[in-house]
N, C-alpha and C positions, 0 to 999 in steps of 0.2 A: 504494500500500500504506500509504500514511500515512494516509490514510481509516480503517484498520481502528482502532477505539476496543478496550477492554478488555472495552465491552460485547458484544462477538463471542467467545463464549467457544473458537473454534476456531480461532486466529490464526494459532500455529503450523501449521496445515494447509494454511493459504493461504502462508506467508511459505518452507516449504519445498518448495512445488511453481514457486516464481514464475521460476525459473531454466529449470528445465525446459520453462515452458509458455513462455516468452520464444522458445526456441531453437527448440520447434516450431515456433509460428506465424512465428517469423522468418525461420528457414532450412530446414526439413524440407516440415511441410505447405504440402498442395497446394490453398490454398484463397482465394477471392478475397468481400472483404465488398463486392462489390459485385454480386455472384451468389451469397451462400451458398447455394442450394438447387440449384445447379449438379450436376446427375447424376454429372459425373465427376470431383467434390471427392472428397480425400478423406475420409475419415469420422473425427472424434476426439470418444471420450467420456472424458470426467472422472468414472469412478468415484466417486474422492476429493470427492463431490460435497457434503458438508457442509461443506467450506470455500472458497468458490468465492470470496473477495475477489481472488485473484491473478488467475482468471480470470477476470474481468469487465477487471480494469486493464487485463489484454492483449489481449482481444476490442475496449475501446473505446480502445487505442493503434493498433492495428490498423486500425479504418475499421467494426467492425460497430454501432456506435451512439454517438454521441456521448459525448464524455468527461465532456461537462457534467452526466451521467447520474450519477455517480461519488457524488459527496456524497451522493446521496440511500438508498446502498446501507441495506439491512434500515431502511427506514423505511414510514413506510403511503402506501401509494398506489405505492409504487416497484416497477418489473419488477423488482430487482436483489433477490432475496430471499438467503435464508439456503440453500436450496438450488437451483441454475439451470433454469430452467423452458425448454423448449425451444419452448413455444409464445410464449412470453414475450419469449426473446431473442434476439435473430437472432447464429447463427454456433453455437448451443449444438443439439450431436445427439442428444442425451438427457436428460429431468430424470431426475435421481441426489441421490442423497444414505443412500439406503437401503443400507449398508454389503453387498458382495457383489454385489451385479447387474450394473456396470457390464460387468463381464468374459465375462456369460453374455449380455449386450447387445451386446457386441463380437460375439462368436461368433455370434450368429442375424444381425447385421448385415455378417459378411464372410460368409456365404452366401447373403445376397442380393444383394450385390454378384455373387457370382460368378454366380450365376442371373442374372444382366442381361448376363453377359460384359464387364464390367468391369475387364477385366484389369488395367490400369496403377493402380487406386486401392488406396492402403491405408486398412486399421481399424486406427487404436492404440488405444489405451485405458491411464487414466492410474488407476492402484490405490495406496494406501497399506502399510504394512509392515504394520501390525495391522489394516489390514479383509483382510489376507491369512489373516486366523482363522477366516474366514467359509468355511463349508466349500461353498457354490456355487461360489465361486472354483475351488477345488481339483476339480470337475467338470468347472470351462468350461478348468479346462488339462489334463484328462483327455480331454476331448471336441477339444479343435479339431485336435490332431497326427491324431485317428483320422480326422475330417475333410477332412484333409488342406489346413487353411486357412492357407497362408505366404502369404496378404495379411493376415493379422494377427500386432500388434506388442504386445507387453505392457510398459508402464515404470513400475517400482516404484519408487517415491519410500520410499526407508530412511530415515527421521530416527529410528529405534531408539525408536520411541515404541509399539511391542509389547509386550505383559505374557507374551506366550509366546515363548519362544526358539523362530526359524522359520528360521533358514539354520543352514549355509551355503546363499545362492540360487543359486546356480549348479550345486550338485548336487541340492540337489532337486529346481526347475522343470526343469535339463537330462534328470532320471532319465525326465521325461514325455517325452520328445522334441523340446525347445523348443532351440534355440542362445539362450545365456546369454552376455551381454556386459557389461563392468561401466564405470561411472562416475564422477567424483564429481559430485555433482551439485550444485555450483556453478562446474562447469568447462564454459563455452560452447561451447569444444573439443572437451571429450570427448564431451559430451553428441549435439554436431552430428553427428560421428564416428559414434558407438556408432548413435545414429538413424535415420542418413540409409544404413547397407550394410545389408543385405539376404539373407542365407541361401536361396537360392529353392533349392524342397521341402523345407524346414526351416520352423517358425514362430521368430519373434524374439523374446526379452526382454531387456529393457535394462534393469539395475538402481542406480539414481541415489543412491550412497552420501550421506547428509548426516551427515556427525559431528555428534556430541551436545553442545550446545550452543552449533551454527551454524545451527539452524532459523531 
């Protein structure tokens, strides 16, 4: 994360998701860089895909590409752009960055997991506090309870950087039918915790508080 310069005008995006995406790939997801295309990985999209420098750090501390890849981030010629290209980079299951999709990308992708009978895999999906303004959002958590998809996981990364008052989240996403668990989210702990159980016939969200001015 010391790569990211001031010329990344989305820093905070990356520096408050870096805990979170730590504790996935470290102790949650089910995924191996030395098989990413592994059928029965599981599946994790970075909604929050406009700031994708944390997630590049953790993909190549990981084993999905070389770290020495790292300095060259948002320069020409570099896979490591400003939004993550999944053709581009190995371990990345959706290019994102277009505020809202990630979540309706989750949802069409825990139903073809289940259409393969895939039972043991989950979809998370990682969304920010203000792209939760995005009203496909508020569809794809409309649509996946009626779906009946508790192989998907939702974790909203709060650093309070919304221009619309959106919670409390725990009663509105729960009012859809979702079990709402909370975090802070620079606690490895809680984060592991709140992540790794499971409400089955229920879909999950996990909401990773970041106080306001510990982005």
């Amino acid at each position: 994360m010391a790569l990211v310069t001031v010329d990344e005008k989305h820093e905070e995006s990356s520096t408050s998701t870096l805990d979170a995406l730590w504790v996935l790939y470290d102790r949650v997801l089910r995924v191996d860089p030395t098989d990413p295309d592994d059928p029965g990985r599981d599946r994790f999209i970075l909604s929050k895909g406009h700031g994708p420098a944390a997630y590049y750090a953790v993909l190549a501390a990981k084993g999905f590409f070389p770290e020495s890849e790292l300095p060259g981030f948002l320069t020409w010629g570099s896979r490591l752009g400003s939004h993550p290209d999944r053709i581009q980079v190995p371990g990345v299951e959706a290019s994102t960055g277009s505020l809202g999709h990630g979540l309706a990308l989750g949802v069409g992708t825990a139903l073809a997991v289940r259409a393969r009978s895939l039972t043991e895999v989950r979809v998370l999906v990682l969304c920010g506090d203000a792209e939760l303004n995005e009203g496909s959002n508020w569809e794809a958590i409309l649509l996946a309870p009626h779906l009946g998809l508790d192989n998907l996981t939702l974790l909203v990364i709060d650093n309070h950087s919304s221009s619309i008052a959106m919670g409390p989240w725990e009663d509105r996403i729960g009012s859809f039918g979702w079990d709402v668990a909370g975090a802070n989210g620079h606690d490895h702990e809680a984060l592991a915790s709140a992540l790794s159980q499971r409400s089955l016939g229920c879909l999950n969200a996990v909401i990773a508080d970041i106080p306001e001015g510990e982005w």
